[in-house]
N, C-alpha and C positions, 0 to 999 in steps of 0.2 A: 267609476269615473276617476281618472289618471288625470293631476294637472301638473306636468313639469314645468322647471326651470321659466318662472316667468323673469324678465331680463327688461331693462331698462336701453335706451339708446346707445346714451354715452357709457355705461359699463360695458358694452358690446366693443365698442368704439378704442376705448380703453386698454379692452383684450389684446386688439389686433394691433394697436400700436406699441404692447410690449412686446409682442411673438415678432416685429420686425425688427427692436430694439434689440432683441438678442441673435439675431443675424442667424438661426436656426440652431447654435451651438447646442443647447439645450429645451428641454419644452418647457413653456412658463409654467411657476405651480399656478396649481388650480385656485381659482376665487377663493377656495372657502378657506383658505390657510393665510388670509389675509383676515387680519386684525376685524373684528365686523362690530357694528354700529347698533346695537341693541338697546332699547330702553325699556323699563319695567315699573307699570305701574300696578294696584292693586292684582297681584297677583299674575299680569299677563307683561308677556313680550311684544312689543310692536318694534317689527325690520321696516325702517326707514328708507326713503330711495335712495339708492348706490350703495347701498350696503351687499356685497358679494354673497351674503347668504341667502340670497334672491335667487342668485344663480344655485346654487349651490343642495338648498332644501327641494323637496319631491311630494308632492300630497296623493293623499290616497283616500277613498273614501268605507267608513266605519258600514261595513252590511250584514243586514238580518239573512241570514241562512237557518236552513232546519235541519239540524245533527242531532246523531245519536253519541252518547257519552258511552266511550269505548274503553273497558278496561278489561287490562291479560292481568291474569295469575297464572303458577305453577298447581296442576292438581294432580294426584294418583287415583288409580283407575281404583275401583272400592267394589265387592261385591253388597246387592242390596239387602240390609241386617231381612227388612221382609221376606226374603228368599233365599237368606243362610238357616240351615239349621245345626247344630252340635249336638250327635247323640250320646246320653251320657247311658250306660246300663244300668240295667234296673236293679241289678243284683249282682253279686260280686260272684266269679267264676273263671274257668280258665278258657281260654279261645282253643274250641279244638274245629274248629272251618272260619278262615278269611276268604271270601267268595269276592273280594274284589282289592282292587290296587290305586293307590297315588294316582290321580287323574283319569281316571276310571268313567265316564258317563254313568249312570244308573236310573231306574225306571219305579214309579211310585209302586210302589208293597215289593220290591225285590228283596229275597235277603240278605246280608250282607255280615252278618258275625253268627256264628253258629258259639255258645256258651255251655259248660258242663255245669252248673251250679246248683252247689246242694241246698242252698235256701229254695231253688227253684222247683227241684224235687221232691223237698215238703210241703210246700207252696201245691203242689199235686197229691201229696199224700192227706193233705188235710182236706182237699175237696174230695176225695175220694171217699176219705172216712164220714165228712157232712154228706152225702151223696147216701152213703148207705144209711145213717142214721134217720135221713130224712124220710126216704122210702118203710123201712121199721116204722118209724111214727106215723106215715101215711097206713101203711095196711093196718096195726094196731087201730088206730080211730073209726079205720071200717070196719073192722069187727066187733069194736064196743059199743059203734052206735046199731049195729044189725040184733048182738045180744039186747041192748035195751029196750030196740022195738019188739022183742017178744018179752018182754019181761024180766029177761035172766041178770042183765047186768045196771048196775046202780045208776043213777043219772051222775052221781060222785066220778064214777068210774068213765064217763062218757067227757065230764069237762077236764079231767086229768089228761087224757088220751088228746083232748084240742088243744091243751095248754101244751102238750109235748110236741105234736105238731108243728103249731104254731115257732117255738124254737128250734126246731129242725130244720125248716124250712129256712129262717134269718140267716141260719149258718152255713147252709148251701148257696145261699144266694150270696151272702158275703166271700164266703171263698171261691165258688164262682166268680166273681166282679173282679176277686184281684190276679185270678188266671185272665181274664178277658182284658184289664191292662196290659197285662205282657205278653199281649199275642196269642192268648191259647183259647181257640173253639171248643166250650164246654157242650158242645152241642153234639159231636160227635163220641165215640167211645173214646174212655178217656185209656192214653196208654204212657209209658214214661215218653218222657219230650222233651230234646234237647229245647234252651231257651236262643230260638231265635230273636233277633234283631234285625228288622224290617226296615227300609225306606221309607220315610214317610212323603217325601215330596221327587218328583223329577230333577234330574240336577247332573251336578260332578263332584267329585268326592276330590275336595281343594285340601285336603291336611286328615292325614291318620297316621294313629300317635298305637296304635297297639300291632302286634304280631300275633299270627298263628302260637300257638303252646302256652300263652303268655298267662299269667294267672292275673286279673285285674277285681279289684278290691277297693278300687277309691271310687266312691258314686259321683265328685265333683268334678273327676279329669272326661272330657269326651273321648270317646275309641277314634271319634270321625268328624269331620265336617263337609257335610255337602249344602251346596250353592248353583243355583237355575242360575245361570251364567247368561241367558239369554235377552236379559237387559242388565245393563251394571250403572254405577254410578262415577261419575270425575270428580271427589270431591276437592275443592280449590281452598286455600287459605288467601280471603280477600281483604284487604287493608281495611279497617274502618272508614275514613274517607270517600272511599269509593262503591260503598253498599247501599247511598240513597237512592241509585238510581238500578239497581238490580229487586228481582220481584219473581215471585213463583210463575212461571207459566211464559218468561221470557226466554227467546233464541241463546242458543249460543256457540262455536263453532270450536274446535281442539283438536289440535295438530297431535300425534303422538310419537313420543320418540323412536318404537321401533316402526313406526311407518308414515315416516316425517315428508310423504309426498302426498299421501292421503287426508283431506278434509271430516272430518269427524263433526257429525249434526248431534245437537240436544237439545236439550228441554230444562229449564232448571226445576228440579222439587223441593226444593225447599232454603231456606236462609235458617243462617243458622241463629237462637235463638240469644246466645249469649254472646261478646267480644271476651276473645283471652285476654285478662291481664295486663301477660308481661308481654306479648306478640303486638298488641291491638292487632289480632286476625280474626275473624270469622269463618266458619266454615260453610261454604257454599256448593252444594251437588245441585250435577246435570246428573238424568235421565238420558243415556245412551242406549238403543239397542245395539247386539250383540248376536245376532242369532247365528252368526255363521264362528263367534267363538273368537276370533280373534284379539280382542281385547282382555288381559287377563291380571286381575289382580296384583297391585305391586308397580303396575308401567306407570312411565312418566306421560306427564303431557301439558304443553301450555292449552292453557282454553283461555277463550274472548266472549267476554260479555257485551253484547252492544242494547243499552237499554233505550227507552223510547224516544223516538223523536220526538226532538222540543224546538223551538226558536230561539237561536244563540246568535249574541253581535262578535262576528269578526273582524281582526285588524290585521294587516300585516306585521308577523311576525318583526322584522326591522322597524316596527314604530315602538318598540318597548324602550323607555330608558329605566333600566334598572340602577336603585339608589339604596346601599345599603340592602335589607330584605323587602323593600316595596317597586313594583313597578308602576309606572308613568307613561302618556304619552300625552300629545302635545296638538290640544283641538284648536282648529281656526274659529276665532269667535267672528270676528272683522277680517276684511282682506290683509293680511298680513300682518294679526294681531293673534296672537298664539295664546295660550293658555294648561297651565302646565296640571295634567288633573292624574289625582292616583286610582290604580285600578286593579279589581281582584281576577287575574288570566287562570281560568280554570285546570287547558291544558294546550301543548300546544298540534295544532293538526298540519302536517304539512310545514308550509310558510305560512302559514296563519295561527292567530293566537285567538283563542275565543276567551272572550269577559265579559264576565257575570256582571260587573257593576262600573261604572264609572264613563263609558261611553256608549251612547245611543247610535243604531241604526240611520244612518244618511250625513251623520255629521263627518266634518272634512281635514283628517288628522297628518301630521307629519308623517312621512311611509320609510322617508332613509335620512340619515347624518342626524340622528336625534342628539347623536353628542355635543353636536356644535352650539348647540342650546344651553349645555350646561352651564 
């Protein structure tokens, strides 16, 4: 509800007999630039009759709408840490096969580093040597315990031969376990074997850091990193301010810079858990799919959080009077008895200002000229 310009007779009357006083030369100023007639008590204004500011003020009325609290950040496109892996070797060696390249797709158990390493080699020769030793202690214990069932050999001779055994076996099976880390089927004949480096997940190989010939020796540098690029993450840096109303499992939409006409859907997964510092940022990730690849690690992109709708009072933005750092607007309490009240405006949408505090839903506020009040 819109109430303009309510006017008295004789200020109408008034009007029309200066506009013929100036015989058209110029147009009269307007009412409200005339001197006006305000009194103020316990805090409110009351415009008296003939006072030009009758003419002059415009009311608007304070309404309950239900919005969602809309905030943009800047985020870069992130691959998900859950479906990054970093292979680091197991063993220091020189690359004599690179079986794949820089953005490479690649498929779970493919190879991908073929390694010459002499620890790998012992690493073989030691199970080979538990291997035989084991089998010796196996045949030895059956023949002490076949001697002892006829008599010939000692029952001394029979728990030496389990106790030997028995350690043969630990020792096959230990260096067994640690061929079976690094890829090697002790199940088969064993024969020299270069140490391959296997896939372990589907993906794309986003960053390799070694060459064919290269002799690599540090067990903390990765050769490679691959990353299922098939969903990724927007992670955003969101002001503190504006994280009360974001939540795991809420919408949210991002433009990206290299395909700034396309709309980009997500999911958020997570808030983050700390505020920086010195930023006051948090870090907040969407869940975007990805399947067709186009989004790649590194791009820009604004994304929009719209979190839930709530019931918020809006005013027209032109009823704000701002006073130093506080804003104001101006409630009719009585028919043209004003009331000057302060208010916290969350943000502004449009030509409307939504506030959180200080005006109610249906009450009847100044809408334009708030300055003429001051």
């Amino acid at each position: 509800m819109v109430r303009l310009e309510r006017t008295t007779g004789s200020l109408v009357a008034g009007g029309v007999a200066l506009v013929v006083a100036l015989g058209g030369c110029r147009k009269a100023a307007p009412a409200a630039g005339v001197p006006a007639s305000v009194t103020g008590s316990n805090g409110q204004i009351t415009i008296p009759d003939g006072s030009p500011l009758r003419s002059a003020l415009s009311f608007d009325t304070a309404r309950t709408v239900t919005l969602s609290d809309v905030v943009t950040a800047t985020a870069a496109v992130e691959s998900d840490p859950s479906r990054t892996v970093k292979l680091f070797p197991p063993m220091a060696g020189r690359v004599v096969a690179l079986n794949v390249r820089l953005g490479d797709p690649v498929h779970r158990g493919e190879p991908l580093v073929t390694l010459d390493s002499p620890d790998f080699t012992a690493a073989q020769a030691d199970y080979a040597h538990a291997l035989a030793a084991y089998r010796q202690a196996k045949n030895n214990l059956a023949r002490e315990r076949d001697l002892a069932q006829y008599g010939i050999a000692a029952q001394r001779d029979v728990e030496q031969a389990e106790t030997d055994f028995s350690q043969a076996d630990g020792d096959r099976e230990r260096a067994a376990a640690r061929l079976s880390v690094l890829g090697i089927d002790t199940s088969v004949v064993l024969r020299d074997q270069a140490l391959v480096i296997r896939s372990p997940i589907e993906g794309r190989i986003i960053d390799l850091t070694v060459g064919s010939g290269e002799f690599h020796n540090d067990p903390t540098v990765p050769v490679m990193t691959i990353a299922d690029l098939g969903t990724v993450w927007l992670a955003a840096n969101v002001p503190e301010k504006d994280l009360h109303g974001i939540r795991a499992g809420d919408r949210a939409v991002a433009v990206v810079s290299a395909y700034p006409e396309d709309t980009i859907r997500g999911v958020v997964a997570m808030v983050g858990a700390v505020v920086d510092t010195a930023t006051r940022m948090t870090k907040v990730r969407v869940s975007v799919p990805n399947r067709q690849g186009r989004l790649k690690p590194g791009m820009y992109a604004t994304i929009t959080f719209a979190a839930r709708p709530q019931a918020r009072v809006v005013v027209p933005a032109t009823s704000l009077l701002q006073v130093s750092d506080s804003d104001y607007v101006f409630v009719e309490v009585r028919p043209w008895t004003l009331e000057r009240r302060p208010v916290i405006v969350g943000r502004l949408d449009g030509d409307r200002a939504i506030v959180s505090e200080g005006v109610s839903g249906g009450q009847l506020v100044v809408a334009r000229q708030v300055v003429l009040l001051q």
